[in-house]
VONU-761202 format. One line per field, with one value per residue: residue number from 1; x, y, z of N, C-alpha, C in turn. Coordinates in steps of 0.05 Angstrom, whole numbers, padded with zeros to 5 digits. Layout:
# residues N
resi	NUM, ...
nx	X, ...
ny	Y, ...
nz	Z, ...
cax	X, ...
cay	Y, ...
caz	Z, ...
cx	X, ...
cy	Y, ...
cz	Z, ...
//
This chain:
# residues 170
resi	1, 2, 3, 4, 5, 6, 7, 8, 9, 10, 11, 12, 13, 14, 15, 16, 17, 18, 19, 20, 21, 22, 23, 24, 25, 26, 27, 28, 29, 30, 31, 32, 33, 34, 35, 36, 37, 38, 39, 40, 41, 42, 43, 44, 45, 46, 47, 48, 49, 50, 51, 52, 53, 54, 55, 56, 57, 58, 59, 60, 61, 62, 63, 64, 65, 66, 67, 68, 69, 70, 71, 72, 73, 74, 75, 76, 77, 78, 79, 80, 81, 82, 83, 84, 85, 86, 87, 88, 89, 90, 91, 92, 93, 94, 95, 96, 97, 98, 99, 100, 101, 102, 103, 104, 105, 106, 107, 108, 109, 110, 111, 112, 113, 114, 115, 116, 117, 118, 119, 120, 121, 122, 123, 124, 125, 126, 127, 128, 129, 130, 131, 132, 133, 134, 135, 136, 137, 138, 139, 140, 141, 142, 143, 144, 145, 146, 147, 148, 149, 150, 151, 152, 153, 154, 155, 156, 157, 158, 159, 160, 161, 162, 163, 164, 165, 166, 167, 168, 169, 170
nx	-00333, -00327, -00296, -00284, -00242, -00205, -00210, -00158, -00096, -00039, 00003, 00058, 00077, 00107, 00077, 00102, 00111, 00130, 00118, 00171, 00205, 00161, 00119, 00067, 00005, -00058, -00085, -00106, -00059, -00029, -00066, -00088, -00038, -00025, -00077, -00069, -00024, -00035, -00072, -00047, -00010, -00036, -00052, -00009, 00001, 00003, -00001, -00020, -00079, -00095, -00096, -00131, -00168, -00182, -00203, -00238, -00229, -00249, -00241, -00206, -00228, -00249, -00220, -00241, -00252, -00191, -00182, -00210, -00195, -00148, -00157, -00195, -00194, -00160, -00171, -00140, -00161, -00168, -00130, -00058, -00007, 00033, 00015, 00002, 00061, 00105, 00070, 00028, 00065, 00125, 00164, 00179, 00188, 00153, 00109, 00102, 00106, 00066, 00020, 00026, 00014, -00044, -00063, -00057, -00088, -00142, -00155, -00166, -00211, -00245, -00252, -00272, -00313, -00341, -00363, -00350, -00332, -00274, -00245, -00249, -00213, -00163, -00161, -00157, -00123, -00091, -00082, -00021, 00008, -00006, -00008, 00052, 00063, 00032, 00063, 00121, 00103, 00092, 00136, 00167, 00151, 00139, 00192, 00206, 00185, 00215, 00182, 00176, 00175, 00157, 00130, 00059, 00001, -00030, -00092, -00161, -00177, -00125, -00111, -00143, -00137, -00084, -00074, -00115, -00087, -00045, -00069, -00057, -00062, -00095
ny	00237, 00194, 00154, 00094, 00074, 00042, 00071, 00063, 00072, 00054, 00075, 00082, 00111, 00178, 00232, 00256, 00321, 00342, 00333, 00306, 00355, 00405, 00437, 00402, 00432, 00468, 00478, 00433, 00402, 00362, 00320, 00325, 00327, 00266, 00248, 00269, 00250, 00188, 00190, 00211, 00168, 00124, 00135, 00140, 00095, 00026, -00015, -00029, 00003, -00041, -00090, -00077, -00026, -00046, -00095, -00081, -00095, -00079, -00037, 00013, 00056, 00076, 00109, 00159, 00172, 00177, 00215, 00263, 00257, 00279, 00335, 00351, 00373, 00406, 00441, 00445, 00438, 00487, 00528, 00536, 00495, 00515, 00545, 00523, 00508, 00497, 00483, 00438, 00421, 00402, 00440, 00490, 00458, 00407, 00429, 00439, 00395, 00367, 00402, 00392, 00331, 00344, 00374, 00346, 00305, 00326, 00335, 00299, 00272, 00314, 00316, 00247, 00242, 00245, 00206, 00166, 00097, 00060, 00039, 00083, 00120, 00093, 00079, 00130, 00172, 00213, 00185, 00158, 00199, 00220, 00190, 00185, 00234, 00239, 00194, 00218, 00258, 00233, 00198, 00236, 00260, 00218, 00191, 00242, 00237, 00202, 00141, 00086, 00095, 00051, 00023, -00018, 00024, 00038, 00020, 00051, 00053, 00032, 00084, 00118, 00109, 00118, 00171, 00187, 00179, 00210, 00261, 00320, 00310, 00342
nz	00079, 00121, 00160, 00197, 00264, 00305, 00377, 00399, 00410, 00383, 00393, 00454, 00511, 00514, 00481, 00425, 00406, 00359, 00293, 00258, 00233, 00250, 00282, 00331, 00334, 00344, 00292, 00238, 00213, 00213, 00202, 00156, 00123, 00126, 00103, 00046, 00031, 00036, -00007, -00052, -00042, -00070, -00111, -00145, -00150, -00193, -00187, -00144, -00153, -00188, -00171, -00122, -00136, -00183, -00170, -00137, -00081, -00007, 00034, 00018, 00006, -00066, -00135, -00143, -00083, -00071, -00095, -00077, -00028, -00027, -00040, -00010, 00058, 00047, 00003, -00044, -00093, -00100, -00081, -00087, -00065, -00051, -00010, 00047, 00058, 00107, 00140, 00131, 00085, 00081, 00045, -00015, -00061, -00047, -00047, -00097, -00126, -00110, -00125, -00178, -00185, -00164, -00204, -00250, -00232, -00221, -00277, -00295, -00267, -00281, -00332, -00337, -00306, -00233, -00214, -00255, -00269, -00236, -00285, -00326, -00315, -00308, -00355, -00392, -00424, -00402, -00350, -00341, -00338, -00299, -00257, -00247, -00232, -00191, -00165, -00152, -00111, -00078, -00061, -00052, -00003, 00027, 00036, 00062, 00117, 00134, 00116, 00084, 00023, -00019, 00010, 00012, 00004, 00055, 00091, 00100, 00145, 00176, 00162, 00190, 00250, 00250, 00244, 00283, 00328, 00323, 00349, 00384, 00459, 00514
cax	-00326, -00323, -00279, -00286, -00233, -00200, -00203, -00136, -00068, -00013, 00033, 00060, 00087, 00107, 00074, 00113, 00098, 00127, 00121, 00189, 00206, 00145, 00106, 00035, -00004, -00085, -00090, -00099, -00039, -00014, -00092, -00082, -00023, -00033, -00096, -00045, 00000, -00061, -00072, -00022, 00004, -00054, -00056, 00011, 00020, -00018, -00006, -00046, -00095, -00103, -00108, -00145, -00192, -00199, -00217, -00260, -00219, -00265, -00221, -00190, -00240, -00237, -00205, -00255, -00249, -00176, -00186, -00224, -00177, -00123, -00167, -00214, -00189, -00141, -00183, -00115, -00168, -00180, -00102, -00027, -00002, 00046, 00004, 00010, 00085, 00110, 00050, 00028, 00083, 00162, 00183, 00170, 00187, 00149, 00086, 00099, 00099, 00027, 00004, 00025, -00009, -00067, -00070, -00061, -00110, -00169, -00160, -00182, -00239, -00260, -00264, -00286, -00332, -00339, -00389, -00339, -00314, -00248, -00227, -00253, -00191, -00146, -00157, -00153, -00100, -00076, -00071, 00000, 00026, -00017, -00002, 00079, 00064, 00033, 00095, 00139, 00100, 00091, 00163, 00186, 00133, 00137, 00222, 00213, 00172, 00231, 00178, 00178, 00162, 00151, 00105, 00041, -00015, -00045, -00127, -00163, -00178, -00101, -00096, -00165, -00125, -00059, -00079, -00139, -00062, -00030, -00072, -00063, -00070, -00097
cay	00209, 00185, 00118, 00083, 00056, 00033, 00091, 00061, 00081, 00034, 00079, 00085, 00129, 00208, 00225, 00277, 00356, 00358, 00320, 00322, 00397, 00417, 00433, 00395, 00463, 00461, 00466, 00401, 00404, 00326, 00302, 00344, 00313, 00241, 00246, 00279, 00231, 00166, 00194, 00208, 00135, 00100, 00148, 00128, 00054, 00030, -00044, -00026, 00007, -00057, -00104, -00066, -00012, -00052, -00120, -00082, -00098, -00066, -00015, 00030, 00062, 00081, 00136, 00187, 00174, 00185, 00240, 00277, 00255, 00296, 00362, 00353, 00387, 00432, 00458, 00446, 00445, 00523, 00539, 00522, 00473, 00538, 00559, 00503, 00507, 00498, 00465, 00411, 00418, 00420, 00461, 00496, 00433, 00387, 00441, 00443, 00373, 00365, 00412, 00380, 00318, 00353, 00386, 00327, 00282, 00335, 00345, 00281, 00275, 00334, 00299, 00233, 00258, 00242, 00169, 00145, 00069, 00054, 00036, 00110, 00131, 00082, 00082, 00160, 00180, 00226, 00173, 00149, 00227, 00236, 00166, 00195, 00261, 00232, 00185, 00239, 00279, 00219, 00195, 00262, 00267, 00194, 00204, 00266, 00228, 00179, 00121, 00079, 00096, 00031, 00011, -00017, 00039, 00037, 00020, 00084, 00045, 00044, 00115, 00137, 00100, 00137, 00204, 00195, 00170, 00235, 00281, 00325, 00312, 00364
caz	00079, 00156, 00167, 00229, 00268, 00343, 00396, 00417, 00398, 00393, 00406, 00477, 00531, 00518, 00447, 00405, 00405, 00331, 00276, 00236, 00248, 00245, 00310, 00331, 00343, 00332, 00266, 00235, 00188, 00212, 00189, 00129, 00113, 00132, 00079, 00019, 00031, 00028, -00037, -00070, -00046, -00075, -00145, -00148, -00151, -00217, -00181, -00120, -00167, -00213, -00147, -00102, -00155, -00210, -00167, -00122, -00058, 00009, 00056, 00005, -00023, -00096, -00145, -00131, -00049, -00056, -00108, -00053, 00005, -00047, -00036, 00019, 00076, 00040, -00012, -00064, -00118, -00112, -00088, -00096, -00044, -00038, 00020, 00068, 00062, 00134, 00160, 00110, 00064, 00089, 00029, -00030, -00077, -00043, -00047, -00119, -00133, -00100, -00135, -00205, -00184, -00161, -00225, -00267, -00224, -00224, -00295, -00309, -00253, -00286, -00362, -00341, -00276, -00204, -00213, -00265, -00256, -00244, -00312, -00343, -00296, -00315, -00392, -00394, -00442, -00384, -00335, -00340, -00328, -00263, -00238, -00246, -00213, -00157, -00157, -00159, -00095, -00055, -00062, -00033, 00013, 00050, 00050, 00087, 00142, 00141, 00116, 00063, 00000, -00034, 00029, 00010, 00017, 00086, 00086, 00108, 00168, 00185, 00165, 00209, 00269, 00256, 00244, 00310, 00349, 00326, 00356, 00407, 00477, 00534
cx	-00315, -00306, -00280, -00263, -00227, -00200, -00167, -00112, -00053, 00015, 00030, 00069, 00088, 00102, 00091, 00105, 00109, 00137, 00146, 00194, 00195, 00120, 00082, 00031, -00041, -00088, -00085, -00079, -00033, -00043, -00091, -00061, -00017, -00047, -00086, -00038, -00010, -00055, -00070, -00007, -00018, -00057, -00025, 00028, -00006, -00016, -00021, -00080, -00108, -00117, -00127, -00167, -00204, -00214, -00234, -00254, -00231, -00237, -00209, -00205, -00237, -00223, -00221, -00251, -00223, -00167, -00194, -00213, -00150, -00131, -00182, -00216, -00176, -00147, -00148, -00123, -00179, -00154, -00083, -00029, 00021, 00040, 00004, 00045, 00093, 00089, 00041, 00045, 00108, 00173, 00171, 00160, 00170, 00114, 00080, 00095, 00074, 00011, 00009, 00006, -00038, -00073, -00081, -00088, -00140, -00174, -00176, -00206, -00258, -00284, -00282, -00317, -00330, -00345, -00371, -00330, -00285, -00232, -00231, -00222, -00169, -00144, -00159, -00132, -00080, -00061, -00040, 00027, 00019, -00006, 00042, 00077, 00052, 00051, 00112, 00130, 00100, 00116, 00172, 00170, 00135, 00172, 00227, 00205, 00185, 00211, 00186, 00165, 00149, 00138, 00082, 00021, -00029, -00082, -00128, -00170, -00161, -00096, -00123, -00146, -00104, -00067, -00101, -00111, -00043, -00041, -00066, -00077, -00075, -00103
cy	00203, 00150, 00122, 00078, 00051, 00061, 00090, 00057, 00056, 00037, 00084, 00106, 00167, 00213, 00258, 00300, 00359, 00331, 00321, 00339, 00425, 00412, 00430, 00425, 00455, 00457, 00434, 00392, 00371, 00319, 00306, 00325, 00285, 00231, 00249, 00259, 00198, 00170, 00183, 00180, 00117, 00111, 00149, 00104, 00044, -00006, -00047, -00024, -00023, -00083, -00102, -00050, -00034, -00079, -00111, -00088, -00078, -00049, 00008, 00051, 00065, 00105, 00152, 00187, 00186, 00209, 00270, 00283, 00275, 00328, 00365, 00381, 00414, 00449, 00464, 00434, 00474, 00542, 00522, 00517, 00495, 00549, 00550, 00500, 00518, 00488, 00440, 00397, 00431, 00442, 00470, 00465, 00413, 00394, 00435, 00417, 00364, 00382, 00403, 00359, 00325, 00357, 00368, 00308, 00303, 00335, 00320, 00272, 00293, 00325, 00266, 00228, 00237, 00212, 00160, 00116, 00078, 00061, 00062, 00126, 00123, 00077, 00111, 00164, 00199, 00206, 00162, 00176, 00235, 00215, 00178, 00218, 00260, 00216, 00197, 00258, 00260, 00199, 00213, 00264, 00246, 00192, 00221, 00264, 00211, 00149, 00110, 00079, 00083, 00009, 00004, 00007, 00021, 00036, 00044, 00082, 00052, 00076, 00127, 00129, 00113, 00164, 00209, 00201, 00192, 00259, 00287, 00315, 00332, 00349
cz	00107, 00155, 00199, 00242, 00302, 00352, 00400, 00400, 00404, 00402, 00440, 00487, 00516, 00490, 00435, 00410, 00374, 00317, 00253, 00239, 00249, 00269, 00311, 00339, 00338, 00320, 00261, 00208, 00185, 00201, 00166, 00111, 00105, 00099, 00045, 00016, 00016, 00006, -00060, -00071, -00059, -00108, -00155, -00158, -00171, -00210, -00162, -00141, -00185, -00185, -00127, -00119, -00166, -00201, -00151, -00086, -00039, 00026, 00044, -00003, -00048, -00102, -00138, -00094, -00050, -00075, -00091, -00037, 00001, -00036, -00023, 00034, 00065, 00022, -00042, -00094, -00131, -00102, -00089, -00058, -00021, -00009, 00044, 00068, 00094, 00162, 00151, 00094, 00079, 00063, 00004, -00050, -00071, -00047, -00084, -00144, -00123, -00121, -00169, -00204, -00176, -00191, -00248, -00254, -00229, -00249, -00309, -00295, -00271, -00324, -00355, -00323, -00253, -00206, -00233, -00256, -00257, -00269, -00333, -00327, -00321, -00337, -00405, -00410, -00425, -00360, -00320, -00328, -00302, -00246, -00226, -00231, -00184, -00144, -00141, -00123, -00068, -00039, -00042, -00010, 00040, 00056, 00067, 00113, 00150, 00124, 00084, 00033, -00026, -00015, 00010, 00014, 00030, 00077, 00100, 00137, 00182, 00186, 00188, 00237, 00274, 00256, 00275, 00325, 00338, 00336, 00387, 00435, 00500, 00558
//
């Protein structure tokens, strides 16, 4: 899934070497994270979901896009979130709450499948426990970055633009 967006950063002058206390290095732990974070903020908020999924709103993609964007890069539908601890993940707790919502969100990708609509999500009998566990990871997750946790989720536009404006410079 490729999103487009500006070449050009908005941030200015001397850019960071560590994100939080956790040092830019190659790996792409900050893209990694960024994408978790999307997510989990959009499998989270069941008022975004109802405004934005269920009316069809363009920039967000859907549940399966940010189903994906959950385990993409990090492959945290074949291990524990345990393993990125200190690169993706500040701490054990915050590994172990990803990996609940992971758990809970695949389980129902898995029953209602990938091409479901929307509303096979959102009328799931599981739904209301994954929507809480991604709560629950994205709460801890957007506090530990300092932002706000009751932010709107970011279009993927915004997030292709922030995550391009955190990388590395040589």
């Amino acid at each position: 899934m490729a999103v487009q967006g500006s070449d050009k950063s908005s941030r200015r002058g001397r850019r960071s070497t560590t994100m939080g206390a956790m040092p830019l290095n190659d790996m792409p732990w900050w893209r990694w994270r960024a994408n978790v974070r999307s997510a989990l903020h959009m499998l989270s908020d069941p008022v975004f979901q109802q405004e934005t999924w269920v009316a069809g709103l363009p920039g967000y993609g859907d549940v399966t896009d940010a189903v994906y964007r959950l385990v993409e890069d990090t492959w945290l539908d074949n291990w524990s979130a345990e393993k990125y601890v200190g690169t993706i993940f500040r701490d054990s707790q915050e590994a172990a709450l990803v990996d609940v919502a992971v758990l809970r969100v695949l389980r129902i990708l898995h029953q209602v499948g990938a091409d479901a609509p929307v509303g096979a999500y959102l009328e799931h009998h599981g739904w209301p426990e994954a929507v809480r566990a991604a709560r629950d990871a994205h709460v801890r997750m957007a506090t530990a970055d300092g932002e706000d946790p009751e932010a709107p989720p970011r279009s993927l536009e915004v997030l292709a633009i922030l995550t391009r404006g955190l990388e590395p410079q040589e």
